[in-house]
C-alpha positions, 0 to 999 in steps of 0.5 A: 524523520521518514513518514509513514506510507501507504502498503496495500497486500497484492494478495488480499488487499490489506492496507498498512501505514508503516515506513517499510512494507512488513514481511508478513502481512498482518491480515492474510499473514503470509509472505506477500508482496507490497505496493505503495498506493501512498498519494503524493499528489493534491490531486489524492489529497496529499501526502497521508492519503491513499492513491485511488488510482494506485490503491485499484490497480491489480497485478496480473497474476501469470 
């Protein structure tokens, strides 16, 4: 069984817990990209938390 990760919205910040990052983002509701700021590390607290290094990390926008 695949747990559930951790999706952060690049556009407008939104988390979700879902196996696969949506489509569409629930809050925004527009067609964005997804990263995963799931914590892996007992540094983060482990699996079911978000990464606070990964979660502050912004895209550049070209």
């Amino acid at each position: 069984m695949t747990k559930n990760l951790k999706w952060r919205c690049e556009s407008c910040g939104y988390t979700v817990e879902e196996k696969q990052p949506p489509e569409n983002c629930p809050a925004c509701k527009q067609k964005c990209k997804f990263a995963n700021v799931t914590c892996y590390t007992p540094d983060c607290g482990g699996p079911g938390n978000i990464d606070p290094n990964l979660y502050d990390r912004k895209e550049k926008k070209k």
